[in-house]
C-alpha positions in Angstrom: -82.1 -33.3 6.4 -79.2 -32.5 4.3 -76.2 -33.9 4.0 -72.7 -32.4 4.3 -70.7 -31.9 1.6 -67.8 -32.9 2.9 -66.0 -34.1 0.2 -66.5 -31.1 -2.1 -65.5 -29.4 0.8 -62.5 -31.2 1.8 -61.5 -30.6 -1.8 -61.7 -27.0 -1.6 -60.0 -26.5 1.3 -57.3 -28.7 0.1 -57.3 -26.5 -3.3 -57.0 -23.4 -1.0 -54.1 -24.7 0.8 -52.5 -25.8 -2.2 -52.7 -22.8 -3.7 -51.6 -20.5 -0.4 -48.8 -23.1 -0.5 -48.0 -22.3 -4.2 -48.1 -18.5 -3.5 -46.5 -18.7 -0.5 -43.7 -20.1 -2.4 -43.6 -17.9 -5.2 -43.4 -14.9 -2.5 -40.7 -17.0 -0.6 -38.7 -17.2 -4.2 -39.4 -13.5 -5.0 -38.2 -12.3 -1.7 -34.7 -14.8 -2.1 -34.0 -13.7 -5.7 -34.5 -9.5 -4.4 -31.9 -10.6 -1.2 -29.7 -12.5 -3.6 -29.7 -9.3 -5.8 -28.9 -6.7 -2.8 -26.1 -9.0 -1.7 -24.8 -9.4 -5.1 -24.8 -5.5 -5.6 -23.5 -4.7 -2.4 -20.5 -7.1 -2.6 -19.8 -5.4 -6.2 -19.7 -1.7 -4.4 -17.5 -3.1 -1.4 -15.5 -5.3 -3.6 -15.0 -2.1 -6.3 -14.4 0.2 -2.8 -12.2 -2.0 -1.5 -10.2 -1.7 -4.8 -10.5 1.9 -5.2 -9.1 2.6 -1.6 -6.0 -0.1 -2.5 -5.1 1.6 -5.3 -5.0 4.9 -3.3 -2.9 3.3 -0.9 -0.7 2.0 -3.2 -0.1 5.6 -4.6 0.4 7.3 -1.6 2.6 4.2 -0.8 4.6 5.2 -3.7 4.8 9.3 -3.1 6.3 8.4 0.5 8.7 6.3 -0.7 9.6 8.9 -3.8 10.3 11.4 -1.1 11.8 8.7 1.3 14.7 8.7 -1.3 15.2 12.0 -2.5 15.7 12.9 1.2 18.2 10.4 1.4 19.7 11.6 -1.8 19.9 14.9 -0.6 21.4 14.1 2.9 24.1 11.9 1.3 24.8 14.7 -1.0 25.2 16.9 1.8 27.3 14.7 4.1 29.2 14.2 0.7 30.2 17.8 -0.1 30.4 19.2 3.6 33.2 16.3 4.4 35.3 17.0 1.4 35.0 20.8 2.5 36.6 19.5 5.8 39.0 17.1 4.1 39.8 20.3 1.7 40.5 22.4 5.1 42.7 20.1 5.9 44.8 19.5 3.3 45.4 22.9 3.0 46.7 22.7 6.7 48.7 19.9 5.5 50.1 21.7 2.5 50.9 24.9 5.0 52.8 23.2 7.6 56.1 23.2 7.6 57.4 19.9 8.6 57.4 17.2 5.2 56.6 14.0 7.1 53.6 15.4 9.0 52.6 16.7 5.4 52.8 13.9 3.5 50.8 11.7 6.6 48.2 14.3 6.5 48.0 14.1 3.1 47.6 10.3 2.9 44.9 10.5 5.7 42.9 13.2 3.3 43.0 10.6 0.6 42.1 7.9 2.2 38.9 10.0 3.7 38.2 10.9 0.1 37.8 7.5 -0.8 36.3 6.1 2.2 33.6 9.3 2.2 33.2 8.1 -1.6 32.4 4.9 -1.8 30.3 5.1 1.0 28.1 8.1 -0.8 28.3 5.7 -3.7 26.9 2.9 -2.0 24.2 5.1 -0.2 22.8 6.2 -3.6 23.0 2.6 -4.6 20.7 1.5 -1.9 18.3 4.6 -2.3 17.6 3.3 -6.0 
């Protein structure tokens, strides 16, 4: 009768495992570096999206804002000029009526609206810079 060869074949399978072991980890390593690589990558493309959709934010941001102020511009302009029409009207009214005392009062009231209506136009731009 024969007898086993156990040790030989102890050693083989113990070579076999080894090596599945060895392969297995290479594969395992393989697979980790790939995921690694398509994480890295797709952080770089949301990162660089991310960026991209700031900075057209930002822009827009800054049109809105561009027109924001010329609108205010232009309505202080206009409140500007239509209330010294008014405050032209009335001295005019003030110049044509008869009576000196309720001249000269309308008169001072169109000059103090002048300024008033001024400075506050002024400081209106001045806030719209």
């Amino acid at each position: 009768m024969t007898t086993p060869k156990t040790p030989s074949a102890a050693k083989a399978a113990t070579d076999a495992a080894a090596k599945a072991a060895t392969d297995a980890t290479d594969a395992a390593q393989k697979v980790a570096a790939s995921a690694t690589q398509a994480a890295t990558r797709a952080t770089e493309e949301l990162s660089k999206a991310v960026d991209d959709t700031t900075a057209r934010v930002n822009d827009f941001n800054g049109k809105i804002v561009d027109a924001a102020k010329q609108s205010g511009n232009l309505a202080v302009d206009t409140y500007e000029k239509t209330v010294f029409s008014l405050l032209d009207l009335q001295e005019k009214f003030a110049e044509a009526t008869p009576v000196e005392w309720v001249a000269d009062l309308a008169k001072a009231q169109v000059s103090f609206a002048r300024e008033l209506t001024a400075t506050t136009a002024t400081t209106a731009r001045d806030l719209l810079k």
